[in-house]
C-alpha positions in Angstrom: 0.0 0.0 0.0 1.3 3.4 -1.1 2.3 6.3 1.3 -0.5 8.9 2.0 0.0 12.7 3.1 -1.3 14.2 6.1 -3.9 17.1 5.6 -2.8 20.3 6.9 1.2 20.0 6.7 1.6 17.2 3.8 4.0 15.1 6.2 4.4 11.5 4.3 2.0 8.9 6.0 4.2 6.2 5.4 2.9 2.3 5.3 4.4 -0.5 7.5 6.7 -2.5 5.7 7.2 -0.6 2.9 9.6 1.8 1.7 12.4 -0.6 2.9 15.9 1.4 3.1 14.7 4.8 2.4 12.4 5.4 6.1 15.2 7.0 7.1 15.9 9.8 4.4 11.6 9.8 4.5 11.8 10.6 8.1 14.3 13.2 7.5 12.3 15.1 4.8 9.0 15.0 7.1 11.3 16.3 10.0 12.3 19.1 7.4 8.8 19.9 6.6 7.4 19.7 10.2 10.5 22.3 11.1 9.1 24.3 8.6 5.6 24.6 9.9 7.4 25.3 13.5 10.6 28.0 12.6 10.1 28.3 9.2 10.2 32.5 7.6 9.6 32.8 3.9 10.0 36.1 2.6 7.4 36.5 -0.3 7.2 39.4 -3.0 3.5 40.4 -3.9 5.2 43.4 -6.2 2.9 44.9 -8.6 -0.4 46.0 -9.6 -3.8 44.4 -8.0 -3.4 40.8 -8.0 -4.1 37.9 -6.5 -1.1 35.7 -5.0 -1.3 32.1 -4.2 0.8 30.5 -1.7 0.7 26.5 -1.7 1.4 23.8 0.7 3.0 20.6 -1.5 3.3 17.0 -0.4 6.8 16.0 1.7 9.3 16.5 0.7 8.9 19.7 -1.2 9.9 22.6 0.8 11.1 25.1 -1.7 7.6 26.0 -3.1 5.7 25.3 0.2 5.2 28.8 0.8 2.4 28.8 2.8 3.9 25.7 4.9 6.3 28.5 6.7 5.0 29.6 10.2 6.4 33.3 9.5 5.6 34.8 6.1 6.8 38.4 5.2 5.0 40.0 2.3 7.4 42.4 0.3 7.5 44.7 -3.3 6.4 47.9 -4.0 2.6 47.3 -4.5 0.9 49.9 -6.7 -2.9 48.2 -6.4 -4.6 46.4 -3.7 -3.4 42.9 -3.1 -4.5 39.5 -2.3 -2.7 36.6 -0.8 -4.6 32.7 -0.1 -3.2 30.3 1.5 -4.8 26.7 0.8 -8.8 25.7 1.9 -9.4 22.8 4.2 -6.0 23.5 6.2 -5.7 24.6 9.7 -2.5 26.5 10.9 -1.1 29.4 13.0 0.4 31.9 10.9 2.6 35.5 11.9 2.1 37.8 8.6 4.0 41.1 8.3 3.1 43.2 5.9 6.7 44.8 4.6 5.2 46.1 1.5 5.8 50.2 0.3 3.0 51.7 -1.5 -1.0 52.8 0.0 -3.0 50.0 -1.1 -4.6 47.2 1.1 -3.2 43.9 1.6 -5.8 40.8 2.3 -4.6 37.7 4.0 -7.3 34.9 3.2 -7.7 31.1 2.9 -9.0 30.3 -0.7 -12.5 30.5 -1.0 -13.0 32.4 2.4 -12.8 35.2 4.3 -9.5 36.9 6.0 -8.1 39.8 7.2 -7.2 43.0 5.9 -3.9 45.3 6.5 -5.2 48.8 5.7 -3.0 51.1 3.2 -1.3 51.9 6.1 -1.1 49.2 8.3 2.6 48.2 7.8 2.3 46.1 11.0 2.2 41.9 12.0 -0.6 39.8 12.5 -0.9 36.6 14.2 -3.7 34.7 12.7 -5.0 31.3 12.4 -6.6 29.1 9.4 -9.8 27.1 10.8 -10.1 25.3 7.4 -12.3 28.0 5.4 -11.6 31.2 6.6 -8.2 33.3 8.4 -8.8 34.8 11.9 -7.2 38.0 13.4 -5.6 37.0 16.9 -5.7 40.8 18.5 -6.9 43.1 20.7 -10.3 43.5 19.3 -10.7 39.1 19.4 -8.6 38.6 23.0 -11.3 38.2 26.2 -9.5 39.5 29.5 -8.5 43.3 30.8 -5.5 45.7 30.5 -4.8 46.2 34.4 -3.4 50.3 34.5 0.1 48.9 35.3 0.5 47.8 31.9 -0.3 51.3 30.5 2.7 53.9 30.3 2.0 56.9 31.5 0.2 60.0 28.5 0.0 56.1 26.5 -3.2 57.0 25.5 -4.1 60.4 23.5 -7.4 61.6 22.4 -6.7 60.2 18.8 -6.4 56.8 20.4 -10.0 56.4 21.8 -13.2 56.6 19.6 -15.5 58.9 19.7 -17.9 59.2 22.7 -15.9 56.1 24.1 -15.0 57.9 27.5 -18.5 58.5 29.3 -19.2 60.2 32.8 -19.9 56.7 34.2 -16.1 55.5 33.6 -14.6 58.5 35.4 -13.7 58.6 38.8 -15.2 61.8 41.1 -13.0 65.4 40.2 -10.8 62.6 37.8 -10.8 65.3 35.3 -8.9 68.4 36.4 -8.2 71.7 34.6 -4.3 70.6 34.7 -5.7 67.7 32.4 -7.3 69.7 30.0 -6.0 71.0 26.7 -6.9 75.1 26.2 -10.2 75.1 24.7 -11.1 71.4 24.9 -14.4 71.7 26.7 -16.2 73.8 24.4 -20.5 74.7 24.8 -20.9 72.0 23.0 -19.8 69.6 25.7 -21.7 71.3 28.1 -25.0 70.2 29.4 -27.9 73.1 30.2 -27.4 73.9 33.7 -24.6 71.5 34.6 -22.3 74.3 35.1 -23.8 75.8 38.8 -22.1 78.3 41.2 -20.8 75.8 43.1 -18.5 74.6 40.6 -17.0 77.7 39.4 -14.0 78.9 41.1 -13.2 82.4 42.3 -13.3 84.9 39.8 -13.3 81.9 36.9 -16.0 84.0 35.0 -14.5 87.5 33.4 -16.2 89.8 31.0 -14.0 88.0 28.0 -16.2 84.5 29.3 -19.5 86.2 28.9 -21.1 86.2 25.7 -22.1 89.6 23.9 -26.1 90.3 24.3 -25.3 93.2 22.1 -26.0 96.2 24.4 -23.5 98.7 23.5 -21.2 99.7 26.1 -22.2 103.3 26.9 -23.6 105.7 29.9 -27.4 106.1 29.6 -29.1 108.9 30.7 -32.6 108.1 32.3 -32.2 104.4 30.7 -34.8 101.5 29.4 -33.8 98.3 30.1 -34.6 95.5 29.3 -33.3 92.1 31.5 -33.8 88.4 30.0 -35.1 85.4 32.7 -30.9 84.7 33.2 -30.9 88.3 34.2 -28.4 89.6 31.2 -29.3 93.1 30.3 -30.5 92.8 26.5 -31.0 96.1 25.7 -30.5 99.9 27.0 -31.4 102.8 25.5 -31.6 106.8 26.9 -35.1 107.6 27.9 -36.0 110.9 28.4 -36.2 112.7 31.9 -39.5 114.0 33.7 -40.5 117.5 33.0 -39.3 119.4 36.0 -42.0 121.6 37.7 -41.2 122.2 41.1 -37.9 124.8 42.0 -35.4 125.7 44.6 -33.5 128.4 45.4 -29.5 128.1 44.0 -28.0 131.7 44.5 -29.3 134.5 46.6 -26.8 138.1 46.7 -26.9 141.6 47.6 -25.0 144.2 46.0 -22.5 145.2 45.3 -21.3 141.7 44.1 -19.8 140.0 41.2 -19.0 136.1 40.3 -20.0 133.2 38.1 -23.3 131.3 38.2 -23.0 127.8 36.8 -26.2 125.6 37.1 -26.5 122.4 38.7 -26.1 118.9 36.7 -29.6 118.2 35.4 -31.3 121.5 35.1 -32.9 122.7 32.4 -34.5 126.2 33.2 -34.1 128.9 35.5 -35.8 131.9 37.5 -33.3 134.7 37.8 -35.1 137.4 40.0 -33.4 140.7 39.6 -32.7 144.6 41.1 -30.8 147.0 40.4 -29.2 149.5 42.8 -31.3 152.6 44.3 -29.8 156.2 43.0 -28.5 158.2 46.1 -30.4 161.3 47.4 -29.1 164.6 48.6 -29.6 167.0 51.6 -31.5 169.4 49.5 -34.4 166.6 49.9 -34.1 165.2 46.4 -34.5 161.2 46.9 -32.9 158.9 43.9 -34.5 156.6 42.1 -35.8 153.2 42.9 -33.7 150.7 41.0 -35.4 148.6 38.2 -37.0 144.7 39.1 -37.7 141.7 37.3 -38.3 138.2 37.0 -36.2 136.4 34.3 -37.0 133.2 32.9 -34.5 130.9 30.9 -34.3 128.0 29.2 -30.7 126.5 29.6 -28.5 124.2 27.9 -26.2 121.9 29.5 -23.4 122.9 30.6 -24.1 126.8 31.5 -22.1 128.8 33.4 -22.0 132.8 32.8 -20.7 135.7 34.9 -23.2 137.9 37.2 -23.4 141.5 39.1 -25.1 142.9 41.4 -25.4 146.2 41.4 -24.1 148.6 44.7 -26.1 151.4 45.7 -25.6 155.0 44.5 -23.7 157.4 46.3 -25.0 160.6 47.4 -26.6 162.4 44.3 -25.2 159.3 42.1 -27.1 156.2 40.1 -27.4 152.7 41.4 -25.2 149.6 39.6 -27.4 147.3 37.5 -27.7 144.1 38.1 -27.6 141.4 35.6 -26.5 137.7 34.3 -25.1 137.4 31.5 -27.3 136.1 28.6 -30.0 135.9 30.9 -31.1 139.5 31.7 -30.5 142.9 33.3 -32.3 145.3 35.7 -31.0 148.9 35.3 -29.7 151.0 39.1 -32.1 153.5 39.8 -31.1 157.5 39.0 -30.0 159.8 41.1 -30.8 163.4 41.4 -31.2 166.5 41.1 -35.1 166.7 40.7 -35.0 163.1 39.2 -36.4 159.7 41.2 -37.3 157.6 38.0 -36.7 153.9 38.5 -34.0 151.9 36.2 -35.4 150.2 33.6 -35.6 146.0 33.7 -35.9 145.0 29.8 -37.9 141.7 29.7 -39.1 141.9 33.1 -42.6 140.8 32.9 -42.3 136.8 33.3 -45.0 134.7 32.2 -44.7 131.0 35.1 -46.6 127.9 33.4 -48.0 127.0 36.6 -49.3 123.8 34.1 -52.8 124.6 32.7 -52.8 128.1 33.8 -50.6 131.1 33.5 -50.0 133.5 36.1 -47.8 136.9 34.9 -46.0 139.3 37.3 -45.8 143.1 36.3 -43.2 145.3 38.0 -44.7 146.4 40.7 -45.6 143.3 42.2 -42.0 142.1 41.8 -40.9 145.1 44.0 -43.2 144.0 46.1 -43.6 141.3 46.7 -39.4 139.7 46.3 -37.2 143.1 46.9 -37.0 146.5 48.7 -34.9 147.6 46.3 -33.4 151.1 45.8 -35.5 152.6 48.0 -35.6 156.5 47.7 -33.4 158.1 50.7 -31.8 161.1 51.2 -28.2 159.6 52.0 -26.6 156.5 49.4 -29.3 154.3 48.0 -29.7 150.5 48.4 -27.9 147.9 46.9 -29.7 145.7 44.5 -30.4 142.1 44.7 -29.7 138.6 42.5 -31.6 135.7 43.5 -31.5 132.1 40.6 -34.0 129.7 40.7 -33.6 126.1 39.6 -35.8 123.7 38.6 -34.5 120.6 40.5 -37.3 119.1 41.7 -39.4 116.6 39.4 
């Protein structure tokens, strides 16, 4: 009965009591061929475009064109198309492939007629695999059962490019395992941010500036009497200037007798003003001639911000002399009264009569009411007449 050849490995089978004088060179070549299958590296070139290379397992003793009999194979050549390499069907066997070829193109490791693995265009790497008869199998990380225990993991070993996306979840990290020393600038972005999971208690000390606060688009500016307007999160969404109540009500900002001079300027805010006015009396004489009353009046003004202007009050006259006028500038004068001989007119107040919106009525003032009721000014006397009188109301009451 003839030798027969084993499936996987083709070692000779041989018969008892036949190949009489030649067992021993037999056994040799089968030793040969099971040393192959053990320690044996075969350096095959795949060169080319796409193609398919076969590598074939022969009967003992053939171990020169056994390729896919060696138990390390290294696949070489410049490729320049994607490649496929098949080992025999219906054979099991453990093989180490290294893919030592140049050139992007995919390399795919299969038994004939089945499925295999692939080394991508640029996986340059080494695969252990097994043949189960049909099909090759990938011994690696993502086929091995078991754990990586942290000792085994060098230290920075594994980079955000390494894990997959969404891959690290809240549920594998320990409590405060992520610091800010272990964040890259900008990595947690409002994207990765839940609604409301960011709460006082979480922020450090002055963590949030103006540059972390996102523009509502309210201009940065000083309103006057300002509308705002304030979202549920209480940002301010938008300002504008609103306009200020009409002022009615006023009080009393300068009050001075004559002779004086200096420089009204009206307070912040105000927007018209009551300038009540006298001029000097005229001095009399010892022949019994009085001088004249000095002129009165009530001033009103309508101001624009900022005013400031120079005033005088007018000094009495001297014996038989005039009164000073008093005045503001660009607001209004009262005239000193005259002095003698034979002459007691009063000093003229241009303007005088001053008409007060009191609201829906209007109430007017002559002269002679001013004098009045406001001043004793200039009164007619026989010796140096009286000084006159400045008194500025403002309306600073709303």
């Amino acid at each position: 009965m003839a030798s027969s050849y084993s499936t996987d490995l083709k070692i000779e089978l041989m018969v008892t009591g036949e190949n009489a004088g030649t067992w021993g060179d037999k056994t040799n070549d089968n030793l040969d061929v099971i040393e192959q299958a053990i320690a044996g590296f075969k350096q095959v070139s795949i060169a080319g475009g796409a193609q398919t290379t076969n590598l074939l397992i022969n009967n003992s003793p053939d171990i020169a064109t056994s390729d896919a009999r060696n138990a390390v194979i290294k696949l070489s050549g410049t490729i320049t198309g994607n490649q496929i390499v098949t080992v025999p069907t219906g054979i099991t066997k453990t093989y180490i492939v290294q893919n030592g070829t140049t050139g992007a193109f995919t390399v795919q490791f299969i038994q004939a007629g089945g499925t295999g693995t692939t080394f991508s265009t640029t996986d340059k790497g080494i695969k252990i695999l097994f043949a189960d008869g049909t099909n090759i199998n990938a011994v690696d990380l993502s086929t091995l059962s078991g754990t990586i225990a942290t000792a085994q993991i060098a230290d920075l070993a594994i980079t955000s490019s390494k894990l997959a996306s969404f891959a690290v979840t809240s549920a594998r990290l320990a409590s405060f395992a992520v610091t800010s020393a272990k964040l890259a600038t900008n990595a947690v972005t409002a994207i990765k941010i839940t609604q409301s999971t960011i709460t006082q208690s979480k922020l450090a000390s002055n963590s949030v500036g103006s540059d972390q606060l996102i523009s509502t688009g309210v201009t940065a500016a000083s309103y006057t009497a300002a509308s705002i307007t304030v979202d549920a999160d209480g940002r301010i969404t938008a300002a504008s200037s609103g306009s200020a109540a009409v002022r009615t009500g006023y009080e009393i900002k300068l009050a001075v007798n004559g002779p004086s001079t200096g420089t009204y300027t009206a307070s912040p805010g105000v927007t018209r003003i009551v300038a009540f006015m006298a001029g000097g009396g005229g001095g009399g004489n010892c022949s019994c001639f009085m001088g004249g009353v000095g002129g009165s009046g009530i001033f009103y003004k309508t101001i624009t911000q900022p005013f400031s202007q120079p005033y005088a009050v007018g000094g009495g006259g001297g014996t038989n002399a005039s009164g000073g006028a008093t005045s503001i500038t660009n607001v209004g004068v009262s005239n000193g009264g005259a002095g003698p001989p034979g002459n007691s007119a009063t000093g003229a107040s241009p303007g005088a009569d001053f008409a007060f919106n009191g609201g829906s009525q209007t109430v007017a003032y002559t002269n002679k009411q001013i004098r009045e009721a406001f001043f004793s000014p200039g009164t007619r006397n026989l010796g140096p007449g009286d000084g006159g009188s400045l008194y500025v109301y403002e309306n600073v009451n709303t």
